[in-house]
Residue frames as a rotation matrix with the C-alpha (Angstrom) as fourth column:
UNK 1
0.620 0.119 0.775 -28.99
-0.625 -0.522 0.580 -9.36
0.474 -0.845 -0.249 -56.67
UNK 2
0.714 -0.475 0.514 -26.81
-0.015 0.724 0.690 -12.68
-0.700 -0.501 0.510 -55.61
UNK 3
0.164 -0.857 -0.489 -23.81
-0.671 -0.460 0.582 -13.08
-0.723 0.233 -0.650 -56.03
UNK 4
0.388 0.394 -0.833 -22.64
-0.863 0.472 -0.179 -14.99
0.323 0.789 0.523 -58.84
UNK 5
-0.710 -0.456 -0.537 -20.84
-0.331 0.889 -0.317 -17.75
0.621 -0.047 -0.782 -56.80
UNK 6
-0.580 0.617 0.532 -24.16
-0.488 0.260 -0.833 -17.93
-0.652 -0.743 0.151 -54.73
UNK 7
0.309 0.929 -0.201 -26.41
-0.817 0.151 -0.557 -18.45
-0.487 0.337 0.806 -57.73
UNK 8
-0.266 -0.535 -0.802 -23.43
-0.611 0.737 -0.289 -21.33
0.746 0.413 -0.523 -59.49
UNK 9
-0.892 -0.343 0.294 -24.29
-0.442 0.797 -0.412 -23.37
-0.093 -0.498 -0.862 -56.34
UNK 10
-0.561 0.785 -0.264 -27.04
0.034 0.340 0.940 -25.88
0.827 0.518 -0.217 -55.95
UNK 11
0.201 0.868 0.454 -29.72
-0.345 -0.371 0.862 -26.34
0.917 -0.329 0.225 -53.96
UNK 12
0.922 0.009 -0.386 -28.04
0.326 0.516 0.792 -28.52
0.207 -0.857 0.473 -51.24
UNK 13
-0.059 -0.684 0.727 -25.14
0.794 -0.473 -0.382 -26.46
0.605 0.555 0.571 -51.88
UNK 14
-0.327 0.438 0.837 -27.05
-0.272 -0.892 0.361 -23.08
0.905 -0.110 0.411 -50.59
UNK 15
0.741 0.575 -0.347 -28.18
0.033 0.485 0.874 -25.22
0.670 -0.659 0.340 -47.56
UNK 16
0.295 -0.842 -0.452 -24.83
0.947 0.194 0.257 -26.64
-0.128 -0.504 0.854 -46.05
UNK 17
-0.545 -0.527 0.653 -23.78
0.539 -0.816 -0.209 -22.85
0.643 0.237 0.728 -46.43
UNK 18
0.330 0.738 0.589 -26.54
-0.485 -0.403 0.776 -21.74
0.810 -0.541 0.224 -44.55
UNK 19
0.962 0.218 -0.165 -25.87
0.012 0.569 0.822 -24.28
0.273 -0.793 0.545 -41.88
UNK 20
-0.030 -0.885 -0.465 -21.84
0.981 0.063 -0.183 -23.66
0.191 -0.462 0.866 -41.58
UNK 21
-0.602 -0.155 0.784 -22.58
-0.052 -0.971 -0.232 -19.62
0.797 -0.180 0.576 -41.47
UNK 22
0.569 0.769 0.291 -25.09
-0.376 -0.071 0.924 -20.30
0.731 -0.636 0.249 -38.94
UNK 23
0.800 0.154 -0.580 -23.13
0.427 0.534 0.730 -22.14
0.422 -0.832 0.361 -36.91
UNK 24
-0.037 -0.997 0.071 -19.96
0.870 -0.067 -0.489 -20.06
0.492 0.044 0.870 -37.34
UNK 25
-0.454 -0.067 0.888 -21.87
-0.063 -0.992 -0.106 -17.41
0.889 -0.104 0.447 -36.24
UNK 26
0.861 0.487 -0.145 -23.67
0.033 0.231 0.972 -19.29
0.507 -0.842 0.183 -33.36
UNK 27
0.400 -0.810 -0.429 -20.20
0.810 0.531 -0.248 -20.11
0.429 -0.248 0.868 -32.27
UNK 28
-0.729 -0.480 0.488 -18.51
0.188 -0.826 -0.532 -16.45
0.658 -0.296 0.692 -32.60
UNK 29
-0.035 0.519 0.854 -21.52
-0.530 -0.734 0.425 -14.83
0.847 -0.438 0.301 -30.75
UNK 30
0.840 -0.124 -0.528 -21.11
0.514 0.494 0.702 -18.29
0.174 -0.861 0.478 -27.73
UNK 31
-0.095 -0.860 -0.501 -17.38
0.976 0.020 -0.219 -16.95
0.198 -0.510 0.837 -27.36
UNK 32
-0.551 -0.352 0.757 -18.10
0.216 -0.936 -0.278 -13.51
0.806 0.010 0.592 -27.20
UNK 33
0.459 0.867 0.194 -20.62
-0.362 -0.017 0.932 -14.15
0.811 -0.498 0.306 -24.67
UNK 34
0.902 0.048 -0.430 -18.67
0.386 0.359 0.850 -16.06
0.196 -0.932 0.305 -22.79
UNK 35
-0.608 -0.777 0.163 -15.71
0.543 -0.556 -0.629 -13.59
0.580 -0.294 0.760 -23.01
UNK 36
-0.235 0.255 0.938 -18.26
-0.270 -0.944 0.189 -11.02
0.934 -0.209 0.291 -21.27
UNK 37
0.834 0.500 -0.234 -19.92
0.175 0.164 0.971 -13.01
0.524 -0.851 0.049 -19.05
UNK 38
0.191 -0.776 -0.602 -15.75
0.891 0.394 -0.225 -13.74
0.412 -0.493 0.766 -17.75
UNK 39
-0.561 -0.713 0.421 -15.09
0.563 -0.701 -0.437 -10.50
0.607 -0.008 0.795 -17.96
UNK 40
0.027 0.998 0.053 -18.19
-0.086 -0.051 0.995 -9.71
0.996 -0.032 0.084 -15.94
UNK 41
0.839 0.244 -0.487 -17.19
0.215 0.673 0.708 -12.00
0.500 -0.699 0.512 -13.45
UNK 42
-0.197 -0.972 0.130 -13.72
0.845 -0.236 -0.480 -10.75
0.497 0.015 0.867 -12.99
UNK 43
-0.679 -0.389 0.622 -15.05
0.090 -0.886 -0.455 -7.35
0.728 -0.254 0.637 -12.28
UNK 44
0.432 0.871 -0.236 -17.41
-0.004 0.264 0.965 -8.64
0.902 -0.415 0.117 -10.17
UNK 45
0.195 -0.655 -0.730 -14.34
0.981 0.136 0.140 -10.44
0.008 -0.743 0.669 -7.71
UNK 46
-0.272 -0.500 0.822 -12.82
0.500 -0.804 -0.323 -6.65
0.822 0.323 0.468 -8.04
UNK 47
-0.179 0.679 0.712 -15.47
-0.590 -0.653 0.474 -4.49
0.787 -0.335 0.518 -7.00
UNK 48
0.907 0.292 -0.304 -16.20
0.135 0.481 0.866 -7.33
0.399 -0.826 0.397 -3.98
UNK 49
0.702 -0.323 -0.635 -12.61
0.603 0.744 0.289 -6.96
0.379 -0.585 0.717 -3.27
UNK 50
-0.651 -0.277 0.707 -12.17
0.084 -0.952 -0.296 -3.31
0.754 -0.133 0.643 -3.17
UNK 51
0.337 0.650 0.681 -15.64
-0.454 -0.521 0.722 -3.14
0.825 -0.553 0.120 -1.01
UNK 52
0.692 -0.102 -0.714 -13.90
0.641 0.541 0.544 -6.09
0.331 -0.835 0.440 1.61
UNK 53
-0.508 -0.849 0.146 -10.54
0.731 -0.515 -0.449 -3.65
0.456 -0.122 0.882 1.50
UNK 54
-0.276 0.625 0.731 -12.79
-0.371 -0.770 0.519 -0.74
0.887 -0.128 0.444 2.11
UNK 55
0.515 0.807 -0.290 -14.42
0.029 0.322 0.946 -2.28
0.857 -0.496 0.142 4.70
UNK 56
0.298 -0.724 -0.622 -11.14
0.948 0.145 0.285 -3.29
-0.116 -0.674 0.729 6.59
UNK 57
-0.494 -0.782 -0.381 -9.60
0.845 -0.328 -0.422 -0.04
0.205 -0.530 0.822 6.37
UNK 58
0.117 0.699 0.706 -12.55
-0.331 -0.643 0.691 1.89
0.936 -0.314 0.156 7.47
UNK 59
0.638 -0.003 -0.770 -12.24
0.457 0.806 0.376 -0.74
0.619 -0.592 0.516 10.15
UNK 60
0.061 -0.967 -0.248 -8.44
0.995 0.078 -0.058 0.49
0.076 -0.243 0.967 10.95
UNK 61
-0.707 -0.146 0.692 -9.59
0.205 -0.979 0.003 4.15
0.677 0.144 0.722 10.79
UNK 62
0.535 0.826 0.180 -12.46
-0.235 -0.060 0.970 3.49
0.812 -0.561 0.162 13.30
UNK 63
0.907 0.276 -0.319 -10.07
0.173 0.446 0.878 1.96
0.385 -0.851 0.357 15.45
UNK 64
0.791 -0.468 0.395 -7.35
0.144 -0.485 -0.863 3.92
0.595 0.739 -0.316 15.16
UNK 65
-0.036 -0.237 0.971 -6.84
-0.910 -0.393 -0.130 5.28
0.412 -0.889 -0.201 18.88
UNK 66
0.989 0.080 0.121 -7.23
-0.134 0.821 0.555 1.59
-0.054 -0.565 0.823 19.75
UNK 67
0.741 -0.649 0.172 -4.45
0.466 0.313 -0.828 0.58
0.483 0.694 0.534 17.47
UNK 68
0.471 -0.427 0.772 -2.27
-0.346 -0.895 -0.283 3.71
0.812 -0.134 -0.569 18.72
UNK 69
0.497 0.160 0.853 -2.78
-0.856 -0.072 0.512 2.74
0.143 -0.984 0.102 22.12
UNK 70
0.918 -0.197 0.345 -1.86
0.172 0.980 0.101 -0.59
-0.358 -0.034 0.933 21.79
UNK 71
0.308 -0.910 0.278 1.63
0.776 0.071 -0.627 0.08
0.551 0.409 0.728 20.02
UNK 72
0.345 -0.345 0.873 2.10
-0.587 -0.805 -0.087 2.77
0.733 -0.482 -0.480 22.64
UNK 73
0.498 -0.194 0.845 1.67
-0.769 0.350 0.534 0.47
-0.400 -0.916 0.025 25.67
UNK 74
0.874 -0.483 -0.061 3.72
0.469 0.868 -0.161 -2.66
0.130 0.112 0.985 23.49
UNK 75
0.131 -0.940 0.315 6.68
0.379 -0.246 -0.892 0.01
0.916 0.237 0.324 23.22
UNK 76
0.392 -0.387 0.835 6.42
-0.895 -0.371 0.248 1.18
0.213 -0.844 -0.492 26.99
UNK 77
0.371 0.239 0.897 6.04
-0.915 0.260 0.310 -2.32
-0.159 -0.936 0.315 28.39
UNK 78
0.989 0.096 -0.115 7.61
-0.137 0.890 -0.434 -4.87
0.061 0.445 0.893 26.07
UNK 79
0.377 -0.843 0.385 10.96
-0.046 0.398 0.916 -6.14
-0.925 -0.363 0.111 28.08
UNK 80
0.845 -0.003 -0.535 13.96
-0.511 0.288 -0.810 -5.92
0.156 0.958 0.241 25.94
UNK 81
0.684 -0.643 -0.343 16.60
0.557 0.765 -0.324 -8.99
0.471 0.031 0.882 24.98
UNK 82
0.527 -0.834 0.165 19.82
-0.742 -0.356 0.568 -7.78
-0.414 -0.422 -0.806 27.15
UNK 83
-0.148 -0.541 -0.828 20.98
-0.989 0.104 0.108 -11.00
0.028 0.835 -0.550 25.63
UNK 84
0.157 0.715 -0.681 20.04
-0.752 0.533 0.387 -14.55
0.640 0.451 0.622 25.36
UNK 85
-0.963 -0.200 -0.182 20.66
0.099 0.365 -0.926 -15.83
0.251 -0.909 -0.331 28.75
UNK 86
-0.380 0.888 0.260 16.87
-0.925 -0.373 -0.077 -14.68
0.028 -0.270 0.963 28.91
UNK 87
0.227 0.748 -0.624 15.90
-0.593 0.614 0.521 -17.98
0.773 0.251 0.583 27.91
UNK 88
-0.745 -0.068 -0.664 17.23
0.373 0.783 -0.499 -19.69
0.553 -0.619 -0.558 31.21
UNK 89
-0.928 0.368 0.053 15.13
-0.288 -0.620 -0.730 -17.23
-0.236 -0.693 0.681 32.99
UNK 90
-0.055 0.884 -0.465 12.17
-0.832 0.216 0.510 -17.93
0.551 0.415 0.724 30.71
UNK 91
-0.107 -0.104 -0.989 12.61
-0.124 0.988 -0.090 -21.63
0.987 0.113 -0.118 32.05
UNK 92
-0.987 -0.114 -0.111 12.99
0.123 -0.097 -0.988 -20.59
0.102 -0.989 0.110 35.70
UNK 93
-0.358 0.896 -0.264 9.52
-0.906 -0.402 -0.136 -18.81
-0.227 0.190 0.955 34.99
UNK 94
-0.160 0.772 -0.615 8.37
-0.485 0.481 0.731 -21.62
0.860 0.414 0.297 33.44
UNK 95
-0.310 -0.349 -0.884 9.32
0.263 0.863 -0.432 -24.06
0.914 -0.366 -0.176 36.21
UNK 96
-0.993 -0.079 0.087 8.11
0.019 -0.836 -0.549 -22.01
0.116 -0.543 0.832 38.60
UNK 97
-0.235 0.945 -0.228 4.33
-0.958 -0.185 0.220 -21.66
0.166 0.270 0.948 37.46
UNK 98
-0.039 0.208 -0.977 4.70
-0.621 0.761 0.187 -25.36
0.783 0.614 0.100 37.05
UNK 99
-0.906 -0.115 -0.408 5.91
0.340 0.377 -0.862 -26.41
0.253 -0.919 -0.302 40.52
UNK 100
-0.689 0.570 0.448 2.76
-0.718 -0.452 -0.529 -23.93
-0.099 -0.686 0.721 41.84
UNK 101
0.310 0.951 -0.009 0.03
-0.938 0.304 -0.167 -26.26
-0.156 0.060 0.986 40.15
UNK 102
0.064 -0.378 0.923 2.35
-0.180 0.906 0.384 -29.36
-0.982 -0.191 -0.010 40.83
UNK 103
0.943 0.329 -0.051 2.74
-0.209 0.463 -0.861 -30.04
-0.260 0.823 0.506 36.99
UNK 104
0.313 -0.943 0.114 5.62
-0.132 0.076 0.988 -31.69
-0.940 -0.325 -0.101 36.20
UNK 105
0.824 -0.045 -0.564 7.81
-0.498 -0.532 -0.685 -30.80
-0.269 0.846 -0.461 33.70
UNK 106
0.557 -0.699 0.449 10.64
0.556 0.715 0.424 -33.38
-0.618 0.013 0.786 31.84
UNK 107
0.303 -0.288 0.908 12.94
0.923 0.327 -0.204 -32.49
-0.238 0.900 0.365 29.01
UNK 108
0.925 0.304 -0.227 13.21
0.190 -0.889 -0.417 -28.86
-0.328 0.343 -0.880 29.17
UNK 109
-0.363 -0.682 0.635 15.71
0.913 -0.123 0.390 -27.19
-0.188 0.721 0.667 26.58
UNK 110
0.427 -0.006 -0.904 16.32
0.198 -0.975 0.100 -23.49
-0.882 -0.222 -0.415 25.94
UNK 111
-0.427 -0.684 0.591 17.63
0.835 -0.049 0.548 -21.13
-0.346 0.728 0.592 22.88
UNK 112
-0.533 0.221 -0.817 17.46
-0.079 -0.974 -0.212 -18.24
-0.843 -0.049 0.536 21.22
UNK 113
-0.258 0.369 0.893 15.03
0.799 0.601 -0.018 -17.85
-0.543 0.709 -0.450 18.56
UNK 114
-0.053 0.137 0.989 13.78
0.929 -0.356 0.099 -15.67
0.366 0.924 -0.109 15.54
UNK 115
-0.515 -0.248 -0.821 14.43
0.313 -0.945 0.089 -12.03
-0.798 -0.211 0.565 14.92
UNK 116
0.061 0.334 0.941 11.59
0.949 -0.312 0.050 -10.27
0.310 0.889 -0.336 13.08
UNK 117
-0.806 -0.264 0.530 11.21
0.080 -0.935 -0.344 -6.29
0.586 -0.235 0.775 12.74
UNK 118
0.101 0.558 0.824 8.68
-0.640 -0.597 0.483 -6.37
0.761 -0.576 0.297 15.59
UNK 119
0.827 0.176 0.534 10.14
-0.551 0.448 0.704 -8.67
-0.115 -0.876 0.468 18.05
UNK 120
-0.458 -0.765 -0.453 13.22
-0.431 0.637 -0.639 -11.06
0.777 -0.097 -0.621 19.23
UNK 121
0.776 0.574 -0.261 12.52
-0.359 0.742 0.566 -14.50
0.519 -0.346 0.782 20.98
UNK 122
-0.747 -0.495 0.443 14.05
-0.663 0.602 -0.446 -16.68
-0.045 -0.626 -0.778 23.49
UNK 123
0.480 0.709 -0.516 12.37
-0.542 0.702 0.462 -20.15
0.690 0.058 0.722 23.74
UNK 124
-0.465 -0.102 0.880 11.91
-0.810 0.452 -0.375 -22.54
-0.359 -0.886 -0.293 26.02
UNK 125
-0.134 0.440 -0.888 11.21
-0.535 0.722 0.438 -26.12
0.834 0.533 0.139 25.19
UNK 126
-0.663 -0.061 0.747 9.55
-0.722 0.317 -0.615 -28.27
-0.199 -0.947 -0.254 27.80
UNK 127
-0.185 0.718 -0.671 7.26
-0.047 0.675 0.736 -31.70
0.982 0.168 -0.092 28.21
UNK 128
-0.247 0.500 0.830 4.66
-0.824 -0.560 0.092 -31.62
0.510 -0.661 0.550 30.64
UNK 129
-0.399 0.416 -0.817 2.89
0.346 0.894 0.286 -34.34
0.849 -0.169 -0.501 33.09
UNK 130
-0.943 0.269 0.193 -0.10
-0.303 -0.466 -0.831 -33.51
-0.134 -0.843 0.521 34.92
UNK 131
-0.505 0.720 0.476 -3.57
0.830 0.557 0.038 -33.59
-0.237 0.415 -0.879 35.11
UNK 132
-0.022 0.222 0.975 -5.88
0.985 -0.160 0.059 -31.63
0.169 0.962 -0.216 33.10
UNK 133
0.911 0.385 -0.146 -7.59
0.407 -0.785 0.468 -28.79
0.066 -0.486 -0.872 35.82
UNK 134
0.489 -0.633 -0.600 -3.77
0.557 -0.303 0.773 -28.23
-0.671 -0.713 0.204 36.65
UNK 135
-0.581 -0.691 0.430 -2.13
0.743 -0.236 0.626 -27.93
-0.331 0.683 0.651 33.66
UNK 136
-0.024 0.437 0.899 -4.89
0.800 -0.531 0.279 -25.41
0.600 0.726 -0.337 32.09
UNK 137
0.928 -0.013 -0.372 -3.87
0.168 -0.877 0.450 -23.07
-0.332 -0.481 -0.812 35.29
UNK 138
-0.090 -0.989 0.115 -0.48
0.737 0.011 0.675 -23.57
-0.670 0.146 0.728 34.23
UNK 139
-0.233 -0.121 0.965 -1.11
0.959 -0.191 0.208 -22.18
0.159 0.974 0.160 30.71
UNK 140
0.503 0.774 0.385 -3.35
0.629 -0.633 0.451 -19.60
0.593 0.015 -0.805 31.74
UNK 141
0.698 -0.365 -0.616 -0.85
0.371 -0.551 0.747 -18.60
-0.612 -0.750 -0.250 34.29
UNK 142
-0.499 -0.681 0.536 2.00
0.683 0.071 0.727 -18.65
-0.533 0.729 0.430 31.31
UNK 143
-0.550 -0.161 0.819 0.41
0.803 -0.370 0.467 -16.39
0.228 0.915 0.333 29.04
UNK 144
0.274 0.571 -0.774 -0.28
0.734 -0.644 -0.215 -13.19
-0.621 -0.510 -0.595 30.15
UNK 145
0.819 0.392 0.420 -0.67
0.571 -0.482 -0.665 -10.19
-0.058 0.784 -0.618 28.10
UNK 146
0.700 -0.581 0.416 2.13
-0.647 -0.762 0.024 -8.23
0.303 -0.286 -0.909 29.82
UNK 147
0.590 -0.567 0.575 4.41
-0.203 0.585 0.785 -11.21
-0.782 -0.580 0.230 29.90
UNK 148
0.247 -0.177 -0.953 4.81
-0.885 -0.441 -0.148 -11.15
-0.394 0.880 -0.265 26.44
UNK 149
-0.562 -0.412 0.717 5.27
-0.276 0.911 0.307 -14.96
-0.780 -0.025 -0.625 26.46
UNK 150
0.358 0.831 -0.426 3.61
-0.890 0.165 -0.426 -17.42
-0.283 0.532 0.798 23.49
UNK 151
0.075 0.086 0.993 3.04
-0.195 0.978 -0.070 -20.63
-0.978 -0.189 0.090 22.91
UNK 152
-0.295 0.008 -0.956 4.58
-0.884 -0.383 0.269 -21.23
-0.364 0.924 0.120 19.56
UNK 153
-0.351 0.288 -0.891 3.69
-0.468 0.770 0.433 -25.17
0.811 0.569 -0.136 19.05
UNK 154
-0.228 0.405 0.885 1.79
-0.751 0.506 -0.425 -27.45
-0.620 -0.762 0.189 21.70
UNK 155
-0.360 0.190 -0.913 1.11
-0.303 0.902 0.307 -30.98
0.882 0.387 -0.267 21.33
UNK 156
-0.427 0.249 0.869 -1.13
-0.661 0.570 -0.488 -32.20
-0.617 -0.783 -0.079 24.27
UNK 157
-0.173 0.149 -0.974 -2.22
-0.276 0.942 0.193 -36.15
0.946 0.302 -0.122 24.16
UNK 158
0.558 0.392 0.732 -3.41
-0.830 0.233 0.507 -37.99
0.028 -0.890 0.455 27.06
UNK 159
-0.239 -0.847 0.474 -1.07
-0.955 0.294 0.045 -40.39
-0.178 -0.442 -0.879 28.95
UNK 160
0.197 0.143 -0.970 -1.26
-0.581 0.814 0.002 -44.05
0.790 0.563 0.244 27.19
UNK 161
-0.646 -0.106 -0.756 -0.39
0.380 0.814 -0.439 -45.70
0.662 -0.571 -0.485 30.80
UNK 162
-0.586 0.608 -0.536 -2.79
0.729 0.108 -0.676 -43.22
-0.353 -0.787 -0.507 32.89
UNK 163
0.003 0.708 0.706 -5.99
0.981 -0.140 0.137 -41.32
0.196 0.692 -0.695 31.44
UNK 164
0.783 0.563 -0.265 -6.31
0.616 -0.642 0.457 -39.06
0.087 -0.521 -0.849 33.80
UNK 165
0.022 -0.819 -0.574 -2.98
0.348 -0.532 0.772 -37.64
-0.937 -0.217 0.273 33.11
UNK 166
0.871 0.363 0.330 -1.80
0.364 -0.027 -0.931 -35.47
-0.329 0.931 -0.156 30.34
UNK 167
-0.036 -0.934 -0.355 1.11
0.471 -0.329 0.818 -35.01
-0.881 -0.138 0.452 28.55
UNK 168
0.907 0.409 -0.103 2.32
0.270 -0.750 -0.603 -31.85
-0.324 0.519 -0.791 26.69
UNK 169
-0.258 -0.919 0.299 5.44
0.895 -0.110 0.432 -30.69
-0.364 0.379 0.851 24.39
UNK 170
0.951 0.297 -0.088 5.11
0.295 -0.955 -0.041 -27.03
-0.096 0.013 -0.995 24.23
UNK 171
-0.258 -0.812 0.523 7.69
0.933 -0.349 -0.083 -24.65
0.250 0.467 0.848 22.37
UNK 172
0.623 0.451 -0.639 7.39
0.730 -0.628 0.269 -21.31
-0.280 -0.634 -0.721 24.67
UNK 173
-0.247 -0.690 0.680 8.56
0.920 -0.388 -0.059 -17.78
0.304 0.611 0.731 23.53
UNK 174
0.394 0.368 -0.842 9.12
0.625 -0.779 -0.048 -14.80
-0.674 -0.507 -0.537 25.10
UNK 175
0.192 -0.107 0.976 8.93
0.844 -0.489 -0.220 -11.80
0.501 0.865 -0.004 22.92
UNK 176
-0.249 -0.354 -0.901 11.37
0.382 -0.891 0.244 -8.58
-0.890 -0.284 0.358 23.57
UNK 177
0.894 0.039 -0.447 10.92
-0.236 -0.806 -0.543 -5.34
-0.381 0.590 -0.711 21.35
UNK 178
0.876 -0.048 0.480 12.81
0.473 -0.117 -0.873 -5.59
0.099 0.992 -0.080 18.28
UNK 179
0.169 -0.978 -0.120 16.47
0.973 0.147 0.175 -4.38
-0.154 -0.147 0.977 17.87
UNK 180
-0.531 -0.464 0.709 16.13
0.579 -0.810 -0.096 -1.41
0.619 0.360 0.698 16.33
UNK 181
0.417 0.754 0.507 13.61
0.048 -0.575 0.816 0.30
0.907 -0.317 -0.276 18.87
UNK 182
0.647 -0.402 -0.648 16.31
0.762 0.343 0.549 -0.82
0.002 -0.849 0.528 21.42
UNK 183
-0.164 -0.986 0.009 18.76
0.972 -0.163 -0.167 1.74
0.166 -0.019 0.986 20.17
């Protein structure tokens, strides 16, 4: 019934054979396990990340008429670039807001900035000095929904010679509608 190179071996022979097929096969059946478990786990991340997709655009289909609405009223009401003189205006505007709550503005610098397909910029660089209550009408007065204005970098720090002051370096950007929607 054995083979004949099984029955030529000896007894410690027939052992250490036993004990490398055993483990070769403990081994194969550890990697195939842990190929499944991976592969398990893989379609696990999937199936979570089809149901998060799912989620969001159920999301975007619930809120469709929101959505709508919004990109109606950006394409009635979003001011476009006539040409990049806008950004002194932007600066008047800024100065302006600033004089109301007395905040005083140093450094200011203008230019035209990035063109993606849903907007063109004008920017306004400016540094601030004020105290806090004032300056946070400032902002608040600066960024209105229907101004189309944003604050692309801010850096506020309290004044190292007076506390109670603050100073700010703010990169301001008013966003017109996009070139092609202009024609």
């Amino acid at each position: 019934m054995m083979p004949a190179w099984y029955n030529r071996m000896n007894p410690r022979e027939r052992v250490l054979s036993w004990v490398v097929a055993g483990t070769i096969f403990v081994l194969l059946n550890l990697w195939i396990l842990n190929w499944i478990v991976g592969a398990l786990g893989v379609a696990h991340n999937e199936v979570a990340a089809r149901r998060a997709k799912l989620a969001e655009q159920a999301l975007y289909v619930k809120e469709r008429d929101l959505w709508t609405k919004r990109e109606e009223w950006i394409g009635k009401y979003q001011p476009v670039l006539n040409n990049p003189a806008e950004a002194s205006a932007l600066l008047d505007q800024l100065k302006q807001v600033a004089g109301k709550y007395n905040v005083l503005v140093e450094n200011p610098a203008i230019g035209a900035g990035e063109t993606t397909p849903y907007h063109q910029t004008v920017f306004a660089s400016i540094e601030t000095k004020s105290p806090w209550p004032p300056l946070v009408h400032f902002l608040y007065d600066v960024q209105r929904p229907d101004a189309f204005v944003v604050f692309e970098n801010v850096n506020l720090t309290v004044d190292g010679s007076d506390p109670t002051m603050m100073r700010g370096k703010f990169k301001i950007a008013r966003w017109f509608a996009p070139e092609q929607k202009t024609k």
